[in-house]
C-alpha positions as CSV (number, residue, x, y, z in Angstrom):
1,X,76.0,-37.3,-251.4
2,X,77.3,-38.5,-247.7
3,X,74.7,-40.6,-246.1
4,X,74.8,-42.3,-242.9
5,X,73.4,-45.7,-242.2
6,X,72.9,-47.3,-238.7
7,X,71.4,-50.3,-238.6
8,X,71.8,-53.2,-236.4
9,X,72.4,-56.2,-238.5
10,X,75.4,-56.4,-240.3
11,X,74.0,-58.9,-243.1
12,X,71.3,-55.9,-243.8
13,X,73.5,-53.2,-243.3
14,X,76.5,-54.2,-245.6
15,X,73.8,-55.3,-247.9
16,X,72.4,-52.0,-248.5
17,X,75.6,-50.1,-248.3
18,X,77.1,-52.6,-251.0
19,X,73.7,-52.4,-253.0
20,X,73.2,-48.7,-253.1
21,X,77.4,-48.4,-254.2
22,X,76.6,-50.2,-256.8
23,X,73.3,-48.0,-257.8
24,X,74.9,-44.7,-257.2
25,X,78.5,-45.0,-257.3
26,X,78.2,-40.8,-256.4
27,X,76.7,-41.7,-253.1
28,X,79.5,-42.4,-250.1
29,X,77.9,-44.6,-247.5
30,X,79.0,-44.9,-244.3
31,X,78.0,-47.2,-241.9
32,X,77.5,-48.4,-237.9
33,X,76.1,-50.8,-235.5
34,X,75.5,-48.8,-232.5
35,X,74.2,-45.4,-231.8
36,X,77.1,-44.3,-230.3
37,X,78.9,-45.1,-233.6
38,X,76.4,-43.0,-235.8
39,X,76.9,-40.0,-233.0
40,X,80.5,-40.5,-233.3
41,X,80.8,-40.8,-237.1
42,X,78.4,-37.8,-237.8
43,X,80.7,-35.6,-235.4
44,X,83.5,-36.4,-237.7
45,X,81.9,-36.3,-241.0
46,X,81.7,-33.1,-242.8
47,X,79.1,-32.3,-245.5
48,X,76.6,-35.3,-244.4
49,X,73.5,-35.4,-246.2
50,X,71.0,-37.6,-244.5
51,X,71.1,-40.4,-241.8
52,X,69.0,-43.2,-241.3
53,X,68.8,-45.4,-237.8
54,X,67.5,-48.4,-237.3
55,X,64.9,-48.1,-234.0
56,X,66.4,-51.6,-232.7
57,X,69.5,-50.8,-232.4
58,X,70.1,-51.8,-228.8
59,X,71.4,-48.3,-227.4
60,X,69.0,-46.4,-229.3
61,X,66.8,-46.0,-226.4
62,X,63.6,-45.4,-227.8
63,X,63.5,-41.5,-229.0
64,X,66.5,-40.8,-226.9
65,X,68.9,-42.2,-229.7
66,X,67.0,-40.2,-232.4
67,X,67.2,-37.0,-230.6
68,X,70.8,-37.1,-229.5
69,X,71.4,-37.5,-233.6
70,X,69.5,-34.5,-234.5
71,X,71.1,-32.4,-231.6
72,X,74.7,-33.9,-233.2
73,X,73.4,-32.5,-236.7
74,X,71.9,-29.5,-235.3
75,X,69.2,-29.9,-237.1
76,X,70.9,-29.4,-240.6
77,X,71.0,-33.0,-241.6
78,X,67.4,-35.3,-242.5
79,X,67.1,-37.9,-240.2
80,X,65.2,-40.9,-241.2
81,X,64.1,-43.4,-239.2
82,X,64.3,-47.0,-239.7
83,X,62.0,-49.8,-238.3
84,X,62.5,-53.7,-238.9
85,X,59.5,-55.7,-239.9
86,X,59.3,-57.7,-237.4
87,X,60.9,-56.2,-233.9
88,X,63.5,-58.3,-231.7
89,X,60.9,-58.8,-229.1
90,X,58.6,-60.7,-230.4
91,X,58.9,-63.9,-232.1
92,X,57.3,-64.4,-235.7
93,X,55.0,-67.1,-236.1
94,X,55.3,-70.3,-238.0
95,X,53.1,-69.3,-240.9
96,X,53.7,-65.3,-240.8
97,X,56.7,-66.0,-243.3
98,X,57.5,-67.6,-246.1
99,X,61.2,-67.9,-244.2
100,X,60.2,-69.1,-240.6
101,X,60.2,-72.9,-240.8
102,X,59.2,-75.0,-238.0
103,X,61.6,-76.3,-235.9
104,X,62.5,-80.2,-234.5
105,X,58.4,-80.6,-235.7
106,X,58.0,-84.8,-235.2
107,X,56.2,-86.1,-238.5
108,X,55.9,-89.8,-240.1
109,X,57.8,-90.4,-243.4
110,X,54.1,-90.6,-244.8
111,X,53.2,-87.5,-243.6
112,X,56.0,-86.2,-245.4
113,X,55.1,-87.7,-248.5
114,X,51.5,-86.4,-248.4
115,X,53.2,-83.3,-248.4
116,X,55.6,-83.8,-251.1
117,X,52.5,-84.5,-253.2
118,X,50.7,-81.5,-251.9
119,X,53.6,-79.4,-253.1
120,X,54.3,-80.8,-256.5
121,X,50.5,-80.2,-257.4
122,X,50.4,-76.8,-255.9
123,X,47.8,-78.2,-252.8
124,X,49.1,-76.6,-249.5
125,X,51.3,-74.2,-250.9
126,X,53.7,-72.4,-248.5
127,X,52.7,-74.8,-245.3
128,X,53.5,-77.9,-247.9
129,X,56.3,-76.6,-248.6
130,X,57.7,-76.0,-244.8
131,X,56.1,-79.1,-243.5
132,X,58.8,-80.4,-245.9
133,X,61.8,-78.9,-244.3
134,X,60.9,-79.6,-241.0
């Protein structure tokens, strides 16, 4: 199975290609950054079985991107689209994630040992916890 990735962010991409290697050694991964790769790596490949893009990649375009891909495929290949949870555009808040800790936050050492407390007894959970690292 030949499968096409694009997706913006290397970490995430090289992540999944190494992960699914790993899962089905069978499957052959190839991989981009841009649209313009995918396009150009789909007109080489022979034999590709699906493509996924990732709908932030920045010269994606909004559909444009996703129908220049199927017109490259004519229409023989799946193509899957491929949506980050939280777009480049806007900026997660403080307490939407469990990864998003505040930044250059001014607390008192006391403050910060309230909070210590809080988080060894399991009072405050996840905002004890990043009040901690701030």
């Amino acid at each position: 199975m030949k499968t096409l990735l694009g997706y913006e962010n290397s970490l995430c991409r090289d992540f999944i290609r190494d992960h699914l290697t790993v899962m089905a050694p069978e499957m052959h991964i190839m991989v981009a950054g841009t649209n313009r790769e995918c396009l150009q790596l789909a007109a080489e490949s022979s034999q590709l079985s699906v493509v996924g893009l990732d709908t932030e990649m920045l010269d994606m375009d909004g559909v444009t991107g996703l129908r220049q891909m199927i017109a490259q495929c004519a229409g023989l290949v799946p193509v899957s689209v491929i949506r980050s949870p939280q777009p480049r555009h806007r900026r997660p808040r403080v307490d939407s994630s469990p990864f998003c800790w505040p930044t250059r936050q001014e607390i008192t050492q006391s403050e910060r040992c309230q909070r210590a407390q809080a988080c060894q007894s399991g009072i405050g959970g996840q905002h004890a916890r990043q009040g901690l690292l701030a």
